[in-house]
MARSELO-569954 format. One record per residue: residue in one letter; x, y, z of N, C-alpha, C in turn. Coordinates in steps of 0.02 Angstrom, whole numbers, plus 50000, padded with zeros to 5 digits. Layout:
BEGIN
aXYZXYZXYZ/...
//
This chain:
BEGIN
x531885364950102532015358850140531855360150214/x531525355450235531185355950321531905354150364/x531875358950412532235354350485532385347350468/x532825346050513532915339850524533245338850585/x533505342650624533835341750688533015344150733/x533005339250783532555339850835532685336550905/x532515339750959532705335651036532325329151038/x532675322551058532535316051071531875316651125/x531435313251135531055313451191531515310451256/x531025312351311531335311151369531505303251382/x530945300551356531065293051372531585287951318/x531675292351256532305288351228533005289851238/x533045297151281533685298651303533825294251368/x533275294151398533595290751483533575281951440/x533285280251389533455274251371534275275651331/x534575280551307535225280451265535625281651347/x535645283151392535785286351438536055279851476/x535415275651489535475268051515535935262351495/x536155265651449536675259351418537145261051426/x537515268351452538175268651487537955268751558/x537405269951591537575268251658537355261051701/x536885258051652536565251851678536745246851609/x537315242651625537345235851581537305231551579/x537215230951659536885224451681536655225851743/x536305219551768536105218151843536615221651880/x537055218651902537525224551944537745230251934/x537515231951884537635238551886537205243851913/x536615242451895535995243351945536025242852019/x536205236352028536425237152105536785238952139/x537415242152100537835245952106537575252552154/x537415255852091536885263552089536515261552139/x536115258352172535475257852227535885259552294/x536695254052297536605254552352536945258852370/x537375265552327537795268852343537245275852361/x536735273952321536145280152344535955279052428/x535965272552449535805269552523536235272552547/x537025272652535537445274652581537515281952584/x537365287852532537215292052525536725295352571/x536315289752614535515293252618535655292352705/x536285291152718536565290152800536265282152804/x536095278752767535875271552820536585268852844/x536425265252886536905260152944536685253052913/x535965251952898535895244652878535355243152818/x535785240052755535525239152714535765230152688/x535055230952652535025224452639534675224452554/x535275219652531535105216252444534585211252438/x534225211252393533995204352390533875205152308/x533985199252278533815197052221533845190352190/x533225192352129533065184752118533155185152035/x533495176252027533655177251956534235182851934/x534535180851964535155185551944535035193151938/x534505196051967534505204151956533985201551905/x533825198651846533435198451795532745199051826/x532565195751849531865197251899531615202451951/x531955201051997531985207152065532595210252045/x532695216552090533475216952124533025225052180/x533025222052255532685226352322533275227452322/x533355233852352533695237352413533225240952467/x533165239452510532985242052564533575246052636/x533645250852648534025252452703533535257752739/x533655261552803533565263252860533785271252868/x533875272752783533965280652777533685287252799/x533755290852765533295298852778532735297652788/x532675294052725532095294752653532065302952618/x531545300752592531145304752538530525311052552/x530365315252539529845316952545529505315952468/x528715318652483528545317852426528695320052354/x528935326852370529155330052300529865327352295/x530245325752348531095320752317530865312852272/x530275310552313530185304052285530055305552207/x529385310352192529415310952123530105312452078/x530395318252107530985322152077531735318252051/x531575312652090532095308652093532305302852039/x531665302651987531725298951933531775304851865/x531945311051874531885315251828532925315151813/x532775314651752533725316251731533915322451761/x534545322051785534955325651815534585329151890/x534385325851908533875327451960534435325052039/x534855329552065534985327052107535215331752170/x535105329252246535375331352291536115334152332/x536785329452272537185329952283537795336752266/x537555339352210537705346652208537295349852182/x537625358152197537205362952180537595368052108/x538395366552103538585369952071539005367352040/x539195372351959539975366951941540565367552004/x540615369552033541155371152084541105363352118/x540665362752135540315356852178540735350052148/x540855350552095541135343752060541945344452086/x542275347852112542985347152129542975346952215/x542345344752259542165343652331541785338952348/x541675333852297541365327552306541425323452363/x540985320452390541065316352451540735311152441/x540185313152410539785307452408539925299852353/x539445294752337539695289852310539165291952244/x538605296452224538245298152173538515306452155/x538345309552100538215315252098537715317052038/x537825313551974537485314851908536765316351900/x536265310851952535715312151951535505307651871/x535785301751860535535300951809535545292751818/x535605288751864535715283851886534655281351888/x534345284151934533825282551936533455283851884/x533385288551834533145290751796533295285951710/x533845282551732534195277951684533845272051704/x533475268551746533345263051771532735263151770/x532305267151794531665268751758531435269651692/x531775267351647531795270651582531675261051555/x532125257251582531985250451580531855246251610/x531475249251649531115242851707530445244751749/x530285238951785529645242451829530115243651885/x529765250151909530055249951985529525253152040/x529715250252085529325254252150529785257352197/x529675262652211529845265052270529305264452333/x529725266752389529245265352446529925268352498/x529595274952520530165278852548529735284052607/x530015284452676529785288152731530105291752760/x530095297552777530635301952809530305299252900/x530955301952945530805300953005530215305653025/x530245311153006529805315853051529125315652992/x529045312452960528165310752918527835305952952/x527215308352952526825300352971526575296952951/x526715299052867526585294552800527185293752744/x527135289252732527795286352664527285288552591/x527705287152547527545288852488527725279752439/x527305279052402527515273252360527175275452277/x527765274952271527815276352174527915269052142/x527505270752072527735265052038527685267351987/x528305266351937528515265951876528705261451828/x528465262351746528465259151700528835259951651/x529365261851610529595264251575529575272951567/x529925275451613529745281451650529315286151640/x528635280551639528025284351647527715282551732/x527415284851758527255285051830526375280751822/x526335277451845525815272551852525145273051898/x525705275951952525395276452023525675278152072/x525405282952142525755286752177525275287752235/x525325286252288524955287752321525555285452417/x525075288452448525365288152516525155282552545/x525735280952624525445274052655525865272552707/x525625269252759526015267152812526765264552810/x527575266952824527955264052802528405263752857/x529025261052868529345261552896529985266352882/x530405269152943530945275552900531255270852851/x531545275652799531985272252769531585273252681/x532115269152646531865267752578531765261252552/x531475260552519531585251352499531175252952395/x531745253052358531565251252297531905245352263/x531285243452218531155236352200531245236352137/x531535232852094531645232752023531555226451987/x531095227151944530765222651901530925220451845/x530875214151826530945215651743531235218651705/x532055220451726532785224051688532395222651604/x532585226151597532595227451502532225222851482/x531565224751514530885221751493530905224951426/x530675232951392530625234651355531235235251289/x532095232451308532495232351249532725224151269/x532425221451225532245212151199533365211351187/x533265215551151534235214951141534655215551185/x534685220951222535035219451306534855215651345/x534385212751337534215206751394534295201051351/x534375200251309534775195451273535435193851257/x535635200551274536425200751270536735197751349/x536135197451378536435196751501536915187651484/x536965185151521537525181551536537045176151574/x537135170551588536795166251624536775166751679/x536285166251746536155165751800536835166451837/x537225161851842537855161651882538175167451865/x538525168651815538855173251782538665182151782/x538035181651794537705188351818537765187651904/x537585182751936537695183352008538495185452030/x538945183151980539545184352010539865193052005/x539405195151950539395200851939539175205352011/x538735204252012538335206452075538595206252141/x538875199452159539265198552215539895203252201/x540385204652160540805209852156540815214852144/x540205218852148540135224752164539665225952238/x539505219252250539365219152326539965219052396/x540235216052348541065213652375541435222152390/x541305225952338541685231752333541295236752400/x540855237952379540185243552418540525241852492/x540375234252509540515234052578541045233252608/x541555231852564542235233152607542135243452616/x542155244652561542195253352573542015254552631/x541415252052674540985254352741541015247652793/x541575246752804541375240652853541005242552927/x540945248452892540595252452965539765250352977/x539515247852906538695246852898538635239152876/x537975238752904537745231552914537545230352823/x537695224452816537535225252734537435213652736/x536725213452696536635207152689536405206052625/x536345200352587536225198352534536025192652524/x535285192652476534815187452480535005184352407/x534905178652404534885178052320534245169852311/x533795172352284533345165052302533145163052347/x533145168352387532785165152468533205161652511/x533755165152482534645160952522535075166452524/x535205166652614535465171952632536445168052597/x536515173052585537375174352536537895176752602/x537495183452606538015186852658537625187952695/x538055188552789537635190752836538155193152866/x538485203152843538855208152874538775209952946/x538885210552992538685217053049539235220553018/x539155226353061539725232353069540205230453115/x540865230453067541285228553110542265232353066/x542615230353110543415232553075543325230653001/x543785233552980544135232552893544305225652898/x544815222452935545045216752922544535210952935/x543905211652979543535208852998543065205152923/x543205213952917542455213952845542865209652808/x543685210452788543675204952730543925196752753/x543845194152792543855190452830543235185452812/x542565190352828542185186652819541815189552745/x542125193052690541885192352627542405187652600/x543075187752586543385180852563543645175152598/x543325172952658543485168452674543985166552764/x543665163752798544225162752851545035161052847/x545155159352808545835156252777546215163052771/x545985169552756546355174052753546385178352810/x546395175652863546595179652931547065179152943/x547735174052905548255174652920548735176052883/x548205180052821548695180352765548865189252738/x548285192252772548495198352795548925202952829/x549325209352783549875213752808549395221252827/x549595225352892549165230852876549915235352834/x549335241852815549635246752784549325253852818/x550045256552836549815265052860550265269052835/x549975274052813550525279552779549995286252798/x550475291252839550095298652819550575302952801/x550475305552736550765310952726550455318952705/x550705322752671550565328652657550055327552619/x550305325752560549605323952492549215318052507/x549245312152519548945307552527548865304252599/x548395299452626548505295552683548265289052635/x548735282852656548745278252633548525272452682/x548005267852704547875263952752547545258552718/x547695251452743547125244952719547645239552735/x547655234952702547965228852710548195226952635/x548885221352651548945217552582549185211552602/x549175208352552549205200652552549945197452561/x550045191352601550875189652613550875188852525/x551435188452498551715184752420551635177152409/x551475172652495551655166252429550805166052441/x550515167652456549575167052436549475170652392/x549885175352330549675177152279549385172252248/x549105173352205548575169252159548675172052062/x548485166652029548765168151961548195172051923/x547755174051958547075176551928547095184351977/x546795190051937546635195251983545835193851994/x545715198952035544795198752074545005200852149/x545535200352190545665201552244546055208452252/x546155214152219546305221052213545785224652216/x546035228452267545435232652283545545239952293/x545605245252255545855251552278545365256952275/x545135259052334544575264452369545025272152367/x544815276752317545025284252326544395287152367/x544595290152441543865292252460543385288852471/x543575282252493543065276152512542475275152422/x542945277552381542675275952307543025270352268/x542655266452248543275258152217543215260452147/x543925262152123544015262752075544685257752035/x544765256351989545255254451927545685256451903/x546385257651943546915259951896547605257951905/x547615254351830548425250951805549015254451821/x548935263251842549485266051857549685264951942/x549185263651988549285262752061549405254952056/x548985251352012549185241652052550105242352002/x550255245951958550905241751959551355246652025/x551125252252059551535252752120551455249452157/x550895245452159551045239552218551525232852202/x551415230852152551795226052092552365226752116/x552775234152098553145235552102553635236052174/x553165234352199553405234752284553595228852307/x553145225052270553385215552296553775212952239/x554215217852199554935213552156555265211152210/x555565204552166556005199752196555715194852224/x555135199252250554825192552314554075189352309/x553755191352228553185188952212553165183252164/x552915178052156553125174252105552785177452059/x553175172751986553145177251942552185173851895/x552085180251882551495181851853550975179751896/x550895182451960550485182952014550315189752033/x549555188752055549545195852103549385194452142/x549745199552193549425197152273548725202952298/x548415199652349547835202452372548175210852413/x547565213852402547685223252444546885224352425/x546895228052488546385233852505546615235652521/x546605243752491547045250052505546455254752494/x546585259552553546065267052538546695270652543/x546285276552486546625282852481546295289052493/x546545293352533546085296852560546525305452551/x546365309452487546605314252476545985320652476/x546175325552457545715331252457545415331952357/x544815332552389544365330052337544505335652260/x544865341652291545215346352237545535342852202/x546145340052225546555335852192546385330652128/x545895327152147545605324952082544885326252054/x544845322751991544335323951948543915316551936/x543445314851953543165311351945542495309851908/x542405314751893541915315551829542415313451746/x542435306551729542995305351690542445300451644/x542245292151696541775289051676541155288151684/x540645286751670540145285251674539925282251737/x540435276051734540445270051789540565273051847/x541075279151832541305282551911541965279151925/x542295273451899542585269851924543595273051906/x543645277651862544255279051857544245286351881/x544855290251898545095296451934545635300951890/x545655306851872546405308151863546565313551940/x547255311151929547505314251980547915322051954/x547945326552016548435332251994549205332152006/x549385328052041550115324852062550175318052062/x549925312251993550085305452007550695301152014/x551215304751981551985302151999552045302452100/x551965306952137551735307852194551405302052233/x551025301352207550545296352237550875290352217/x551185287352174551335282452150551985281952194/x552455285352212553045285452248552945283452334/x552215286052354552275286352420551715279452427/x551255278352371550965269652392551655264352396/x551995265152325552515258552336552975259852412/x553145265152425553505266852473553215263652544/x552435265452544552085261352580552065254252590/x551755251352558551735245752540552485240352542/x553095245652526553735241052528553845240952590/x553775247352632553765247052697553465243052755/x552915242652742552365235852771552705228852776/x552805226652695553105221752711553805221052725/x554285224752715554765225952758554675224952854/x554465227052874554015230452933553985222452965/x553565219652942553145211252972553795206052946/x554275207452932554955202952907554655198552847/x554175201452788553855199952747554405198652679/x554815204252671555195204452640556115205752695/x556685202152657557255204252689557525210652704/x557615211052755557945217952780558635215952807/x559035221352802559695222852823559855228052896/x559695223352947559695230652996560395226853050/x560805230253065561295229653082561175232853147/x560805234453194560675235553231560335232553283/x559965225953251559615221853292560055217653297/x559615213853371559975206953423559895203053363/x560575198053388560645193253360560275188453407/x560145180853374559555175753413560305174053478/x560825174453460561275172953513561365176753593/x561155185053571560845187653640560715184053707/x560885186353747560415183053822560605175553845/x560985170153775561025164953798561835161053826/x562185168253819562875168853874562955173653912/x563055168853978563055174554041564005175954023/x563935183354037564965182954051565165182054111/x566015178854128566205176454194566685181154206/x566885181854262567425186954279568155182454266/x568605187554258569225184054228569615179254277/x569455181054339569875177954391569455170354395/x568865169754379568515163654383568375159154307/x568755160454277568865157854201569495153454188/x569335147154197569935141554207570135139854129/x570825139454120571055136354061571095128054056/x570875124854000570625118354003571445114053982/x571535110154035572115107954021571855099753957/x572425099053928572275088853886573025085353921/x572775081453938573225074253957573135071053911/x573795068853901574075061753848574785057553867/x574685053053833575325046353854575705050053791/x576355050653802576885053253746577215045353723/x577105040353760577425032253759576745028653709/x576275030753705575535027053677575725025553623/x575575020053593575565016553527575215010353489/x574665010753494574265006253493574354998753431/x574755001053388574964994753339575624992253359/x575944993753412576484989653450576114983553496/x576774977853449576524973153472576584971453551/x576134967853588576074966253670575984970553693/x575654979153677575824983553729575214983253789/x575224984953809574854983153879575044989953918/x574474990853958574324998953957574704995554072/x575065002454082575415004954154574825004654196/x574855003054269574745003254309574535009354327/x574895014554297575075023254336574555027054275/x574445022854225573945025254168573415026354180/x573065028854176572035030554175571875030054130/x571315027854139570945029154048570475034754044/x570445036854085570305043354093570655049954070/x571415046154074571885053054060572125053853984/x571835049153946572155048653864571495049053837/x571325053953777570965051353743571155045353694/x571615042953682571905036453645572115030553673/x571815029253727572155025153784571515020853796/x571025018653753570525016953761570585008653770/x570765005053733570964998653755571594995553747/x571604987153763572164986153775572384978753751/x572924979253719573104975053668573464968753705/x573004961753687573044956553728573704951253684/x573304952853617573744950453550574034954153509/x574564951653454574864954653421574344954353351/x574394960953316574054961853254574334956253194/x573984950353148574364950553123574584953353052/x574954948353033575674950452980575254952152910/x574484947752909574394948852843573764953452838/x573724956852897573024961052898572794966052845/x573404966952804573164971352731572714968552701/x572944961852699572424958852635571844958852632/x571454960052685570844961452699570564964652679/x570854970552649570704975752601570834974952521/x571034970652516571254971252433570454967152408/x570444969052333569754969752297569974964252251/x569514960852272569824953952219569324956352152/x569484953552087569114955952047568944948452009/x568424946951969568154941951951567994943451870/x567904936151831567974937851783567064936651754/x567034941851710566284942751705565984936651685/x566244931851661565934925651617565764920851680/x565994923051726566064916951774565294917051830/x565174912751838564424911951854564294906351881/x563784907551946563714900051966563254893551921/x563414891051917562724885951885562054885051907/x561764885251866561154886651890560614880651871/x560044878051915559574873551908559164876351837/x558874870551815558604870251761557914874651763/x557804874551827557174878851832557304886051843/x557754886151876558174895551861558424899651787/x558524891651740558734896351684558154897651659/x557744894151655557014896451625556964901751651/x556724901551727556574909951753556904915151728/x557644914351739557944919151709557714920351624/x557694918051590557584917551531556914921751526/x556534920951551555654924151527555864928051561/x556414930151635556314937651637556634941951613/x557244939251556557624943551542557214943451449/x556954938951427556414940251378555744946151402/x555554947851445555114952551478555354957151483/x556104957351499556424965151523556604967451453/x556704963351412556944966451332556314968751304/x555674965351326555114970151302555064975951316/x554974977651372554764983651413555324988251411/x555994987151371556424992551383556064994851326/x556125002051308556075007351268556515006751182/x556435005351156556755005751097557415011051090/x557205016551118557785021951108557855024051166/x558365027151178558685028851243558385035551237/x558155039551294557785046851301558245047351381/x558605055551372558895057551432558295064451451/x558315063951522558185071051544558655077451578/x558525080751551558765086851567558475091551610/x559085090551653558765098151727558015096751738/x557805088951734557205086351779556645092651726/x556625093251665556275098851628556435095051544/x556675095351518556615093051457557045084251469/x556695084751407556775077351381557185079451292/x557785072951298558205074251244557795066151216/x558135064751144558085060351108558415062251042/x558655054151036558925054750973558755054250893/x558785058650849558495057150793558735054350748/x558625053550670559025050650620559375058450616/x559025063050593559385071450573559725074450646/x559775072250674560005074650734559735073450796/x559335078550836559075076550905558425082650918/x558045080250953557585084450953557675086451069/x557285091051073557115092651158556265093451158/x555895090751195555475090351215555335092651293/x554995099251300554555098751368554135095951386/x554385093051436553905088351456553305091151492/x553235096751529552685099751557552235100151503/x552375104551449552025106251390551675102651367/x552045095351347551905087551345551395085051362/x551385085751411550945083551467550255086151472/x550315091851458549865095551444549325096151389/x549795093751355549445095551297549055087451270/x549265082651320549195074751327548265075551353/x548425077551405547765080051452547465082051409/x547605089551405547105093951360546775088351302/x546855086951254546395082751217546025076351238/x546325073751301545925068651323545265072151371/x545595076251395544865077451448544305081351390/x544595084251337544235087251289543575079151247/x544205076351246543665070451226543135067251289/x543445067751328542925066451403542165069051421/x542465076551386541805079651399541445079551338/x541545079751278541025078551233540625072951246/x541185067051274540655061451276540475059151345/x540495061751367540465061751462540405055651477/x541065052751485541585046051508541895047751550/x542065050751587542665053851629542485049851667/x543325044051691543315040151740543425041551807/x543185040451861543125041551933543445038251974/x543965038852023544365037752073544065037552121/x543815033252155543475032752252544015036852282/x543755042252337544275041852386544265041152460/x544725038952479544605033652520544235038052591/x544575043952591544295047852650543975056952607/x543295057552616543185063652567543425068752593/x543365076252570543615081452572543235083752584/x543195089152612542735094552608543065102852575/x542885106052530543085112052488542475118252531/x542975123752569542335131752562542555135452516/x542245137952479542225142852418541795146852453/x542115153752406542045159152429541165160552382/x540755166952394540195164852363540215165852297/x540765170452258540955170252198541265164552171/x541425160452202541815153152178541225148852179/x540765148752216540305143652213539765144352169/x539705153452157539435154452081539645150952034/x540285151051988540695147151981540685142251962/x540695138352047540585129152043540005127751985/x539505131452018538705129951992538745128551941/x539195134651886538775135851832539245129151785/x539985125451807540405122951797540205114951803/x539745114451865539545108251877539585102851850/x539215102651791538925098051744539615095051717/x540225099651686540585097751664541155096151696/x541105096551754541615094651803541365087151817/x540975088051822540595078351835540965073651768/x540835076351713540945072451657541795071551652/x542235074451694542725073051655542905069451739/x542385069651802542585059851840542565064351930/x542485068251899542345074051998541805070651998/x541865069452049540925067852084541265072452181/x540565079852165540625082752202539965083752229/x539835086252309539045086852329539185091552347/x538615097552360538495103252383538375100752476/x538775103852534538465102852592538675108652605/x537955111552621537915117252673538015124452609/x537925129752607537965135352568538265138152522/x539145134452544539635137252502540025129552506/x539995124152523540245119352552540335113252499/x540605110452475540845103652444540905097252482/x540735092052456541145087152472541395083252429/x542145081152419542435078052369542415071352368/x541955067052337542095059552358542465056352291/x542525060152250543135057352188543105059152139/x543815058852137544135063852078544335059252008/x544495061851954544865059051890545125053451897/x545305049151872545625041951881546405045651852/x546325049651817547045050851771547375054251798/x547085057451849547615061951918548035058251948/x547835052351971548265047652007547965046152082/x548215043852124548155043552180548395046852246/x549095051652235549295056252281549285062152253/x548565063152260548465072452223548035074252311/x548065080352312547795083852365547125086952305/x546635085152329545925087152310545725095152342/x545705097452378545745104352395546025108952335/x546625103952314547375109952284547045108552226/x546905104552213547045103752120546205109252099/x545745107752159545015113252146545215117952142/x545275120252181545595126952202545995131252147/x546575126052113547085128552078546595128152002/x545865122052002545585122551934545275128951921/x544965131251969544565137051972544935145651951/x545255145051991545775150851979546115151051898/x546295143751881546545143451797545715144851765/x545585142051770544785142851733544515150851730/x544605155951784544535162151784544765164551759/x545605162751756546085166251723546165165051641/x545965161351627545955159151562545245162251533/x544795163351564544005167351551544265173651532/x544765175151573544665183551590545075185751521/x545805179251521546365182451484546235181351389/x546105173851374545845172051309545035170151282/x544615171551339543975171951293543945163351270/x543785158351294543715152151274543185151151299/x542975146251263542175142551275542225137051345/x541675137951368541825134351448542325128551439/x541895122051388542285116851395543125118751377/x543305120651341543945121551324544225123851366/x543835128751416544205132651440544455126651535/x543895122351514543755119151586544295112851566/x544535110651503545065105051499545585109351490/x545565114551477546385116151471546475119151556/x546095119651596546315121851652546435114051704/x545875111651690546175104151712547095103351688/x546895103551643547525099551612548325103751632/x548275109651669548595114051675548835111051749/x548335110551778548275108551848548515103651883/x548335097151819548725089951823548965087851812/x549735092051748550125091951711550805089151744/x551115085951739551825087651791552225092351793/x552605094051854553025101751835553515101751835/x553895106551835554655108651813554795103851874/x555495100951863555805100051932555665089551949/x555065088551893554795080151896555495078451892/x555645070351912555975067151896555875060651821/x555975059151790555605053251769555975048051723/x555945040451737556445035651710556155033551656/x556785029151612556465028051545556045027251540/x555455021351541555085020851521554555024851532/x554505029551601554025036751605553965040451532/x554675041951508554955046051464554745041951393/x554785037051374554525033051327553745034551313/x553345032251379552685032851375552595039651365/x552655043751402552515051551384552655051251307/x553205050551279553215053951221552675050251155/x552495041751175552025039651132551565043851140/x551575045751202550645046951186550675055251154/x551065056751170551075062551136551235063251054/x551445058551033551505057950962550835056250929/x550375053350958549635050950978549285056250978/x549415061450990548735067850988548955070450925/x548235075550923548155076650841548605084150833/x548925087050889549475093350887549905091750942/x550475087750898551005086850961551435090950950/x551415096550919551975100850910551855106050934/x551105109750958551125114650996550805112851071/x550855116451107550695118751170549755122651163/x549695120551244548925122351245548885131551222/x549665133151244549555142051245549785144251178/x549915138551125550205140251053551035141751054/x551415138451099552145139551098552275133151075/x552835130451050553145124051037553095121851096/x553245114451076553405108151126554185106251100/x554355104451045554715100651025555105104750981/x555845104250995556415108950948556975103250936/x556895103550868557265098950836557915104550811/x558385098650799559065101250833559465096450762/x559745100350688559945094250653560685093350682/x560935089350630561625086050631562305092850612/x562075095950546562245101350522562235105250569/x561845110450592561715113550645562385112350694/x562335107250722562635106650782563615104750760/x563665101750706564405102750674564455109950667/x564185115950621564155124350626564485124950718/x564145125750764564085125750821564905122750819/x565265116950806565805116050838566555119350749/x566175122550716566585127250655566615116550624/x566395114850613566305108350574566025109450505/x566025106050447565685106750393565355099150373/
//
């Protein structure tokens, strides 16, 4: 029997190779630009078209290359960053494997085009499925600039497996999002379609995220400083009531490295008990900045997880941090018995000899329901507080009666014109329509009682409500009817550039269920009307805002198909909440229509609505049979 074990060629390993380090467009861009920051640039710049599927440039202002690095540099394990196994427990850099470029060449065209300062020629390579095409020298500027073509031109199945335009850009933007908070020290911009996205300078940490999520969060930022023995802890976190019900705003840098781990975000979690609402996270950028012995980071592929050699440690002195911060900014309550009270400063003290005791004057003769009295000559009205006026007449004899409650007998009624009893008549025939058949109470402004033949049932009404929506806007969008509300003065919405990814890809079906929204300006909305079934005192900002975030959160958490996922977040959004008030006939109508959908017994999240309560049951409950 022949062999059968033999070495893979080079070009199907860096293709098996490519699928743990390149899985998509951003991931690629990932790898490019951490090689940029690697290579000392100060200013680099993204550009891509078609979601990474077409282009994805990086160009920055680095070393560069010489000629034998430019070749060397698409070879597996080919890299600058160490020399030894030792080398892997002194990491600094944001690469080390050497298998990043060599993985990307394997499925795509690429060019390089790379110049060292002290050459007076650049080098430009071009590659095909990491075969080399062409190579030759040429006028360049310092720096590097490689270009990537045609992602998984050669595997038809991974590029069939990519995600639609939007959905890959948002990818991209959050690992663009990540790279450049790490360095707010370097200029970093991003093209997408011939439309500048981002336009960084170098500037502070708080600056940088300022202007990656948005102006709105300049005032919603805490800093954080901690130095200790093992760790230094520094960045910012978010006040608690701007938590948000979706994560994407956690950010934790070991070594200016953004990595993922469930054991550090619940020490932050853990830091805002009591004072976070519940099932929120709030925003942090936090760097951690330890000695590179300490951990191991050769774990994933991605680079993106760490183990530590003391993590109980680290976990004690972030929350410690972090509780402290907001402690610190009166974020959270403190107990300090040492500070001024607000009463401070606003009593001067007098000396004792100049501290008068306040005398009261009064008439000991005063009596104001004696008849004729008539106030002395020698009297003041100044000197009684009860001495205020003065009795000309006598009160009289029957002044009680004035108070007694006469009572009337219910039958008794004035007579009424012939044209009043009619009125009355059709309106008290009208009011017997419109009352409700059965009496429905609410409870704690949250459930709704009613009475049954078997007993009584409780109904949430949020749930209700919800689940009212949910199938109507579901029917909205299949048949794109969604009715439209003018409003009277429009809105304007900024989304962040991951939200307006987002918008885009959401558009279509946001129209159909009665939004009519316009794009002004880059990231910019204008709201000229919303749903008819929202009502008329909804804040249009809040209810976007709050759709988007449910819509993420519902992507991220159950995997639903857009539309579903886009009416049950509506419907989440426009639901009424704990705490409504609502009178019979509110309570009537709600419950028809909910008897009216085709699952009135569960909830959009699969919990009950409705707990029926028998007769039996509730005799047990009082030892009855």
């Amino acid at each position: 029997m022949s062999d059968i074990i033999q070495l893979l060629p080079d070009a199907v390993a860096n293709q098996i190779a490519a699928g743990e380090v390149v899985q998509r467009p951003a991931s690629a861009v990932k790898e490019l630009i951490e090689n940029a920051i690697d290579a000392g640039a100060d200013k680099i710049k993204l550009i891509v078209k078609d979601a990474g599927k077409s282009l994805i440039q990086v160009i920055d202002n680095g070393c560069g290359m010489s000629v034998t690095d430019a070749r060397l540099c698409f070879e597996r394990h080919a890299t600058s960053k160490i020399r030894k196994a030792e080398d892997l427990f002194a990491i600094r850099t944001m690469g080390f494997r050497g298998e990043a470029m060599a993985s990307i060449a394997a499925i795509a065209h690429v060019e390089l085009r790379t110049k060292r300062i002290e050459d007076e020629l650049g080098t430009v390579i071009e590659i095909e499925g990491s075969k080399i095409t062409d190579q030759h020298p040429e006028a360049l500027t310092n720096g590097t600039s490689i270009s990537i073509k045609n992602l998984f031109y050669n595997i038809p199945a991974r590029r069939n497996f990519l995600k639609s335009n939007s959905v890959e850009m948002r990818h991209i933007i959050d690992e663009f999002q990540r790279v450049s908070l790490a360095h707010p020290e370097i200029f970093f911009s991003l093209h997408s379609d011939n439309n500048e996205v981002y336009h960084l300078p170098a500037e502070t940490l708080k600056q940088r995220i300022v202007h990656l999520l948005g102006n709105n969060y300049n005032q919603r930022l805490v800093p954080v400083e901690e130095d200790t023995s093992i760790i230094t802890v520094n960045g910012f976190i978010g006040k608690p009531e701007f938590a948000k019900k979706t994560r994407g705003e956690q950010f934790f840098f070991v070594n200016k490295r953004f990595i993922k781990d469930p054991y550090l975000h619940h020490a932050v979690l853990n830091a805002y008990e009591d004072i976070l609402p519940a099932d929120s996270y709030p925003l942090y950028v936090l760097f951690i900045e330890i000695d590179p012995s300490k951990i191991d980071i050769n774990v994933h592929p991605t680079k993106t997880e760490i183990k530590y050699e003391d993590d109980k440690a680290i976990y004690a002195i972030l929350r410690s941090a972090v509780k402290r911060s907001l402690g610190r900014y009166n974020i959270a309550p403190t107990l300090d018995f040492n500070q001024e009270t607000g009463f401070s400063g606003m009593i001067s003290p007098k000396p004792l000899d100049e501290i008068q005791v306040p005398t009261i004057n009064f008439n000991p003769n005063f009596n104001p329901f004696e008849a004729g009295y008539k106030e002395t000559s020698s009297q003041s009205r100044s000197d009684s507080y009860a001495s205020g006026f003065e009795k000309k007449t006598a009160i009289p004899q029957n002044w009680d009666t004035l108070y007694q409650i006469t009572e009337q007998e219910s039958s008794t009624q004035l007579p009424l014109l012939p044209e009043e009893e009619d009125d009355t008549a059709r309106s008290t025939t009208a009011s017997a329509r419109t009352q409700p058949t059965k009496q429905f109470f609410q409870l704690h402004n949250r459930f709704i009682v009613s009475q049954i033949h078997s007993g009584f049932m409780i109904i949430d009404q949020q749930a209700a409500h919800e689940r009212i929506l949910f199938e109507q806007f579901q029917n909205q969008l299949d048949l794109h009817q969604g009715i439209s509300q003018q409003s009277l003065f429009p809105q304007t919405i900024d989304l962040s550039p991951a939200d307006h990814a987002l918008m885009e890809d959401i558009l279509p079906e946001i129209q159909s269920l009665g939004f009519q929204l316009r794009l002004f300006g880059k990231t910019t909305y204008i709201v000229d009307g919303i749903p008819a079934d929202l009502g008329s005192n909804v804040n249009e900002r809040a209810i976007i805002e709050q759709l988007l975030e449910d819509f993420k959160n519902n992507k991220a958490e159950l995997k639903l198909s857009k539309r579903e996922n886009l009416a049950r977040s509506l419907a989440k959004s426009a639901a009424i909440k704990i705490g409504t008030h609502l009178d019979g006939q509110a309570m009537a109508e709600l419950i028809d229509r909910l008897f009216a959908c085709e699952s009135p017994s569960i909830s959009i999240y699969g919990k009950p609505i409705i707990v029926t309560f028998t007769l039996s049951e509730l005799l047990e409950r009082f030892g009855k049979t």
